[in-house]
C-alpha positions, 0 to 999 in steps of 0.5 A: 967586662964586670969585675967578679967577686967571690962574695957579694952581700946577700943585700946586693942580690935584690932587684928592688930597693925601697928608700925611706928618708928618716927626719931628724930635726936635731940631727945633721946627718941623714938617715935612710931605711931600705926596704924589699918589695915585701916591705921588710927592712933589709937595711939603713943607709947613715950619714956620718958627721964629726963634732968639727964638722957640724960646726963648720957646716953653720959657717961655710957652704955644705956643698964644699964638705967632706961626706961618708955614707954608711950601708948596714944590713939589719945585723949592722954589718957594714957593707959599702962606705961612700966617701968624698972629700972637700971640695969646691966643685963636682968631685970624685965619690969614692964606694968601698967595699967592708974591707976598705977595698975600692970597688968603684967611683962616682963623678956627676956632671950637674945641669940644672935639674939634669944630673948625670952620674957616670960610675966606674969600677976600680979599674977607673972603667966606666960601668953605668951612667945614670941619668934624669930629671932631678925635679920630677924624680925619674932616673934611667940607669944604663949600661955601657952599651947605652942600655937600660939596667935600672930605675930610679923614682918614686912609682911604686905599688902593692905593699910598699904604697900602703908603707909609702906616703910621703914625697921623701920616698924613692925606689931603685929598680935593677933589671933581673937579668943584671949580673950578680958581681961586684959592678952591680954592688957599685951601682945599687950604691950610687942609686940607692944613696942618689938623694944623699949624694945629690943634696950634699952637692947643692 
């Protein structure tokens, strides 16, 4: 059953999210630029670092490290943190809402290039599996009836291929019919941060 919220960000009511990796050379955080189907940037997705951390990270192996991501819509209010702590195997994600509220939970089960993500919402009930080819960049998002409420991969058309060159680049894709709530709030934030997630587990 979702779980229902009487405010979802107007960011979240999209069924089309456009996610564009941002090189920076001298930096050791990421950053993401998300896009609407008609190509207009409706936010940014960074990863924070602390100075101890980006000393640490040239000594030890990143895929123990604590990581946050950060979601901002383009008036940079903060709309989902993705949190997990050190570790030294596949451990829980946390997603939050603004206010700090846990609103779901992300666990991965990495098999070679078959990773599997199981979401679950703040009840610790599973909501949403993605599954995929991390080589080939095609992933199925599915309900808990084993049906399909998403995509994830880099096939895209009209305006956003002439805005998307690179191999860097991705698109989530959540099925209309998918209910507006909070469930949904958590699983675009594990999709649309799935690289992110991904290359801090390597």
């Amino acid at each position: 059953m979702s779980e229902h919220s009487p405010f979802i960000p107007k960011f979240f009511e999209s069924n089309d999210y456009f996610i564009d990796e941002k090189v920076n050379y001298f930096k050791f955080g990421n950053t993401y630029n998300v896009y609407d189907k008609e190509a207009q940037q409706v936010g940014v997705i960074n990863q924070k670092v602390t100075g101890w951390h980006k000393f640490l990270r040239l000594l030890l192996n990143k895929a123990m490290f604590p990581f946050l991501l950060e979601v901002r819509d383009m008036d940079n209010d903060l709309l989902v943190t993705i949190r997990r702590g050190w570790t030294f195997w596949m451990s829980k994600v946390t997603i939050a809402d603004a206010n700090e509220n846990v609103i779901g939970t992300i666990k991965q089960k990495f098999k070679f290039f078959k990773p599997t993500f199981t979401i679950s919402n703040s009840s610790d009930a599973v909501i949403g599996v993605i599954k995929g080819d991390w080589k080939a960049w095609d992933f199925q998002i599915f309900d808990t009836n084993e049906k399909t409420i998403g995509t994830i991969n880099k096939k895209w058309g009209g305006l956003m291929k002439e805005a998307f060159t690179r191999a860097d680049k991705y698109y989530v894709a959540i099925v209309p019919e998918y209910a507006e709530d909070t469930n949904k709030v958590a699983v675009v934030s594990c999709a649309i941060t799935i690289d992110m997630v991904l290359k801090n587990n390597k």
